[in-house]
Jmol script that loads the backbone (N, CA, C; Angstrom):
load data "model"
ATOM      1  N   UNK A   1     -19.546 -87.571  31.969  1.00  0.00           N
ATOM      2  CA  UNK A   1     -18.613 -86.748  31.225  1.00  0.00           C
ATOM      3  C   UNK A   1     -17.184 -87.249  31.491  1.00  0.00           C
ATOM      4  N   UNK A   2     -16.546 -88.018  30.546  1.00  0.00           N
ATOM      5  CA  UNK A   2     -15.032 -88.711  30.676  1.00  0.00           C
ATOM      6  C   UNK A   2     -13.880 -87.339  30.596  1.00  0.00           C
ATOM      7  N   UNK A   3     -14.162 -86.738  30.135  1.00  0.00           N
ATOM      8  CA  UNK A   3     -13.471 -85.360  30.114  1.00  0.00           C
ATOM      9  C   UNK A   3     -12.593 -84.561  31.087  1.00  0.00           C
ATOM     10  N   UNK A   4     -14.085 -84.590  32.343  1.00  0.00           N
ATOM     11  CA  UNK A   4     -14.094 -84.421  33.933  1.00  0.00           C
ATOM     12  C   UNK A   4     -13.386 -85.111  34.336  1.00  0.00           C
ATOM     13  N   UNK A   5     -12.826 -86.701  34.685  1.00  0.00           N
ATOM     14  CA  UNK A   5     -11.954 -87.628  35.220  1.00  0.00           C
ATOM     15  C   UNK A   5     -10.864 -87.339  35.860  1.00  0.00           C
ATOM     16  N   UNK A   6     -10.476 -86.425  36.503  1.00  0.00           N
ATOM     17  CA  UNK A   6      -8.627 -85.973  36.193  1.00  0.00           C
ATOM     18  C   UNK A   6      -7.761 -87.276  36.513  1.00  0.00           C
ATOM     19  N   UNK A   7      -8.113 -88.448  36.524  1.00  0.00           N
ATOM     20  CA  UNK A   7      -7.443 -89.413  36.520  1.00  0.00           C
ATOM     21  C   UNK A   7      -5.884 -89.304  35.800  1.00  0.00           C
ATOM     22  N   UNK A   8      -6.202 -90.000  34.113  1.00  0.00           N
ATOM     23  CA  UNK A   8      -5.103 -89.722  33.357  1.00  0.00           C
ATOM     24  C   UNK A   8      -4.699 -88.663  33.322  1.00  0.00           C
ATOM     25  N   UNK A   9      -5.196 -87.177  33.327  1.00  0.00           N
ATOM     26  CA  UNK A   9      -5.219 -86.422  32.317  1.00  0.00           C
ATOM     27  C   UNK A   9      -3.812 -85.535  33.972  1.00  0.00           C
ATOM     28  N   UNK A  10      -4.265 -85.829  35.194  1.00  0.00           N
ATOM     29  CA  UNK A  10      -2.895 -85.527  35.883  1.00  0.00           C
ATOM     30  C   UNK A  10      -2.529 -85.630  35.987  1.00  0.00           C
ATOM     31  N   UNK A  11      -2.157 -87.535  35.502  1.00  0.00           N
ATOM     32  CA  UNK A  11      -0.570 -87.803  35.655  1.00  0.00           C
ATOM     33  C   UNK A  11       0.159 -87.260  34.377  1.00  0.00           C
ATOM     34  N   UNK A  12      -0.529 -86.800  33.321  1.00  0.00           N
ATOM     35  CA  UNK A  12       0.206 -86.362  31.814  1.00  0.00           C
ATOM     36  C   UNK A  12       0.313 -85.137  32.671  1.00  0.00           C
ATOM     37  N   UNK A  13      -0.357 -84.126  33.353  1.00  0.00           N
ATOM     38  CA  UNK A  13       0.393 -82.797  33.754  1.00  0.00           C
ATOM     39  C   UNK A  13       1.690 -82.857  34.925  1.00  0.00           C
ATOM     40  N   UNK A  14       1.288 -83.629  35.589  1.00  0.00           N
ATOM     41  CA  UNK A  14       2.387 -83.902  36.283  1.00  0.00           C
ATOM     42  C   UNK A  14       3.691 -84.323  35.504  1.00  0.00           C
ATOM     43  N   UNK A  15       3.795 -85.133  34.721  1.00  0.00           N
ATOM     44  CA  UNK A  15       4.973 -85.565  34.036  1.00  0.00           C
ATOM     45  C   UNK A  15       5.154 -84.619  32.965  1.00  0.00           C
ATOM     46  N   UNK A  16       4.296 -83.998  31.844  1.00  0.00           N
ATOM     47  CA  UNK A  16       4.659 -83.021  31.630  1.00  0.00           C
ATOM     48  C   UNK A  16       5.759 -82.037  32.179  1.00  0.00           C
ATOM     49  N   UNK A  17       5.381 -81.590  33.334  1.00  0.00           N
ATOM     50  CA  UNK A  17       6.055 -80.298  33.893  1.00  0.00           C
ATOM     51  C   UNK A  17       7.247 -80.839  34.473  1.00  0.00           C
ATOM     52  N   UNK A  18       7.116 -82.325  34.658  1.00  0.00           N
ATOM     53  CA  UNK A  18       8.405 -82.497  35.107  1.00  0.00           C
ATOM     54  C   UNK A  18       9.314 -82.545  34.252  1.00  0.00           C
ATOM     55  N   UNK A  19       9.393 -82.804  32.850  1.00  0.00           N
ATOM     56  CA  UNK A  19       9.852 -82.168  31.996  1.00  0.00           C
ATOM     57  C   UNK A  19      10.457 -81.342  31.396  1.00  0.00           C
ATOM     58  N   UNK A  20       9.090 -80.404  31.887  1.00  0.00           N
ATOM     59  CA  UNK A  20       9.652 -79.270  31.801  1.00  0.00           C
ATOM     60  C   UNK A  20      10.733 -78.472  32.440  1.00  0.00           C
ATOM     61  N   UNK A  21      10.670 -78.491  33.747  1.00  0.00           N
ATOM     62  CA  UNK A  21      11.605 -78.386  35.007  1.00  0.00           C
ATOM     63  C   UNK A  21      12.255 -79.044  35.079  1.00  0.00           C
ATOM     64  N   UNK A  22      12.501 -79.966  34.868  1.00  0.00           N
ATOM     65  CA  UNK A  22      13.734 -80.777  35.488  1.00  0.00           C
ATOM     66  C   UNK A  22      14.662 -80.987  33.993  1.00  0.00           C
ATOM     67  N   UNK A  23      14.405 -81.471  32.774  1.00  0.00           N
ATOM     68  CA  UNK A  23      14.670 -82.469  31.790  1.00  0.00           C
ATOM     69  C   UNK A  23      15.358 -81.065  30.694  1.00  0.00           C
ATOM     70  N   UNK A  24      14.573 -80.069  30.364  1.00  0.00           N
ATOM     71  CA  UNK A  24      14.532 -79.104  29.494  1.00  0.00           C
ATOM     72  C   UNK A  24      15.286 -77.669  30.177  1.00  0.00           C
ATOM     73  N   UNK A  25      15.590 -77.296  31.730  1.00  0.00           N
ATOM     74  CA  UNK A  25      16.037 -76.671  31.829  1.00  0.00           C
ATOM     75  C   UNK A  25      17.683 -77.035  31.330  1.00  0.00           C
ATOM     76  N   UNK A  26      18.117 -78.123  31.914  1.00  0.00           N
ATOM     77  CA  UNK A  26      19.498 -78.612  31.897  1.00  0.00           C
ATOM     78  C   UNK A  26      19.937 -78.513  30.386  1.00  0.00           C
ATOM     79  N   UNK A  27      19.259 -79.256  29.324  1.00  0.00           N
ATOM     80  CA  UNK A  27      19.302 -79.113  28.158  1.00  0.00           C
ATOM     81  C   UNK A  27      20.033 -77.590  27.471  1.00  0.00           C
ATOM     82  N   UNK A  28      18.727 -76.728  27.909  1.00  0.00           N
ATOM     83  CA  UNK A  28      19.537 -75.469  27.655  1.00  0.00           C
ATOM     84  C   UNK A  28      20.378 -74.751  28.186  1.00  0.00           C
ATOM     85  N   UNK A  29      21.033 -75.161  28.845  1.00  0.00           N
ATOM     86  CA  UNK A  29      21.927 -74.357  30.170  1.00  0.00           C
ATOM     87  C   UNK A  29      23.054 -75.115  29.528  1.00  0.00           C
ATOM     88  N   UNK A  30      23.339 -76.262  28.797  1.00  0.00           N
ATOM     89  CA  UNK A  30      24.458 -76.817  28.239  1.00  0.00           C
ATOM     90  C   UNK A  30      24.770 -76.855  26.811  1.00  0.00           C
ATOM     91  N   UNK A  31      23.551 -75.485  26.413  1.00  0.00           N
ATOM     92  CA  UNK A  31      23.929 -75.407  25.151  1.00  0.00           C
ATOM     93  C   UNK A  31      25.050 -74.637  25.066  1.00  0.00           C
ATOM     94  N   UNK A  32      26.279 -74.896  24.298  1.00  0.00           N
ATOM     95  CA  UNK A  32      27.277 -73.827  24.056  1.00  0.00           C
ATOM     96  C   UNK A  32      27.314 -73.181  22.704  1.00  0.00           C
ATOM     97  N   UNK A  33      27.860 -71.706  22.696  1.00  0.00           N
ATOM     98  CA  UNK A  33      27.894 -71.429  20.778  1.00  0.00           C
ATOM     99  C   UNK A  33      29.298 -71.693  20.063  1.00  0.00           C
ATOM    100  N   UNK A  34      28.768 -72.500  19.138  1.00  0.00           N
ATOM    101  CA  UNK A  34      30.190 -72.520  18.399  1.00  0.00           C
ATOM    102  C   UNK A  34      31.134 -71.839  18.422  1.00  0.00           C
ATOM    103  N   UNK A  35      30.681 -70.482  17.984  1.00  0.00           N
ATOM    104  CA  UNK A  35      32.111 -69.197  17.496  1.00  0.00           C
ATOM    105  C   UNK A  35      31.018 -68.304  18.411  1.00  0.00           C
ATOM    106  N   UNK A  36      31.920 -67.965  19.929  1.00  0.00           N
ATOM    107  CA  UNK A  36      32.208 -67.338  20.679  1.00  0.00           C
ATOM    108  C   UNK A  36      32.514 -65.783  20.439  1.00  0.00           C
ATOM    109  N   UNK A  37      31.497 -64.807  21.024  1.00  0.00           N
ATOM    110  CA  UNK A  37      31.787 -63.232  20.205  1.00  0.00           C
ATOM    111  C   UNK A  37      32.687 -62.806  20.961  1.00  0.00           C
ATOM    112  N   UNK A  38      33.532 -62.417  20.095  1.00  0.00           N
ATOM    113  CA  UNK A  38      34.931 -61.448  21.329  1.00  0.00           C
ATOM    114  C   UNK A  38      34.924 -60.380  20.366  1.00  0.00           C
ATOM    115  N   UNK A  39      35.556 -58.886  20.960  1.00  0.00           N
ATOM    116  CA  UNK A  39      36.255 -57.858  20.767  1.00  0.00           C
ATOM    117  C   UNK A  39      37.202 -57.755  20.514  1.00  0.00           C
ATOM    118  N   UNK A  40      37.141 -57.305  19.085  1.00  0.00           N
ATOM    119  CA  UNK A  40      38.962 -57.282  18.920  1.00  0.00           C
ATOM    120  C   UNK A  40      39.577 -55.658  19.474  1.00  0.00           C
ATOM    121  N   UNK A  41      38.844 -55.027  19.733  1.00  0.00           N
ATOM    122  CA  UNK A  41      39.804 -53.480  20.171  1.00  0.00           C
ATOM    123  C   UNK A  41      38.645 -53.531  21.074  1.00  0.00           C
ATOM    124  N   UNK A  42      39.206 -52.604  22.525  1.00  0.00           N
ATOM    125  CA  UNK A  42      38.311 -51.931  23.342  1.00  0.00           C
ATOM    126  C   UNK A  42      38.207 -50.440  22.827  1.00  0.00           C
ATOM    127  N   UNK A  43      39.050 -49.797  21.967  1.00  0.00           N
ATOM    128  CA  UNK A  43      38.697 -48.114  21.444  1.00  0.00           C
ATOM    129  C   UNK A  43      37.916 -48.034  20.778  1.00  0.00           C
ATOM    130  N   UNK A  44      37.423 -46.868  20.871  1.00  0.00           N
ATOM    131  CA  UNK A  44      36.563 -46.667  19.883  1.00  0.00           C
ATOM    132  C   UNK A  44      36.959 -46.132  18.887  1.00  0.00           C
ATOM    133  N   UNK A  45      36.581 -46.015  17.576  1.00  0.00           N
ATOM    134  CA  UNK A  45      37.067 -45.413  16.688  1.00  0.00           C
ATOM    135  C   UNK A  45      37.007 -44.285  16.521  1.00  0.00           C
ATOM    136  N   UNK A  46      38.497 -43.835  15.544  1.00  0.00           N
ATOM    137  CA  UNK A  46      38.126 -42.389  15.819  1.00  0.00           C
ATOM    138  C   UNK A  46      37.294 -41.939  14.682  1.00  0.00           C
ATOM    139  N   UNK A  47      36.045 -40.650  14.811  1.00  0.00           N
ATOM    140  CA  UNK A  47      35.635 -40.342  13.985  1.00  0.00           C
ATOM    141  C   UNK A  47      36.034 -38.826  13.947  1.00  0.00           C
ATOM    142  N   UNK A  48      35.894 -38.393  12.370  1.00  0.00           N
ATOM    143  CA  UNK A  48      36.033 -37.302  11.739  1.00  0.00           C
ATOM    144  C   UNK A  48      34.539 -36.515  11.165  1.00  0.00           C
ATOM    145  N   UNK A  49      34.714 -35.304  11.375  1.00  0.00           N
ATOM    146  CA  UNK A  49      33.580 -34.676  11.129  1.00  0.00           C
ATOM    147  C   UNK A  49      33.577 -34.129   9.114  1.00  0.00           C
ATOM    148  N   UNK A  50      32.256 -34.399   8.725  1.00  0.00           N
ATOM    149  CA  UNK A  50      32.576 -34.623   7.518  1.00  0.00           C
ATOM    150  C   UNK A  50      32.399 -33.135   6.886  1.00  0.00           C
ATOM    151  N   UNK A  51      32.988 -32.556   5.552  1.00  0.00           N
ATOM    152  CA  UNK A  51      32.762 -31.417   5.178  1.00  0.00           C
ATOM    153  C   UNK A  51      31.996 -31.282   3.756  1.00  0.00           C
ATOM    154  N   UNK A  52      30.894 -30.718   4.538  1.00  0.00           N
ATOM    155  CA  UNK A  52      29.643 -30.920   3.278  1.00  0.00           C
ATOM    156  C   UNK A  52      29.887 -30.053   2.236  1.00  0.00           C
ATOM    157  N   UNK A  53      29.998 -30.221   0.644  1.00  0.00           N
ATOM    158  CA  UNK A  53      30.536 -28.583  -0.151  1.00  0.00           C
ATOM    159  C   UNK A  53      29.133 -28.094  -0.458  1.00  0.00           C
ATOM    160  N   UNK A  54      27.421 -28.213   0.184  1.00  0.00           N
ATOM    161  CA  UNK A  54      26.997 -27.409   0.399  1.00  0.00           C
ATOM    162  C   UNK A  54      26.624 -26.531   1.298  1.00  0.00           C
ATOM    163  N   UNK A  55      27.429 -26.799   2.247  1.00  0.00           N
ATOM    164  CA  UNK A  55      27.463 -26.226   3.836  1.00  0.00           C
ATOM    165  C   UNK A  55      27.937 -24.491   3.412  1.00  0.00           C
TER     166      UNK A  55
END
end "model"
wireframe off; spacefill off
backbone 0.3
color backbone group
């Protein structure tokens, strides 16, 4: 059964994961976003209570 072997088939998991861990974390950790979300007011707005004309 060639299947059974773990010859090849651990050095592809091994390098795989190194990959994964090492190669792909960095990647995303240096993604930046274009347009940056900021706040333009810290208040909140004011709200008004509305007057229903079937109330």
């Amino acid at each position: 059964m060639p299947q059974l072997d773990p010859t090849p088939w651990f050095l592809i998991l091994v390098f795989s994961w190194l990959v994964f861990l090492v190669i792909v974390p960095s990647k995303v950790l240096a993604h930046n976003f274009p347009n940056e979300p900021t706040s333009h007011t810290k208040q909140k707005p004011q709200t008004e209570s509305w007057n229903w004309p079937w109330h």
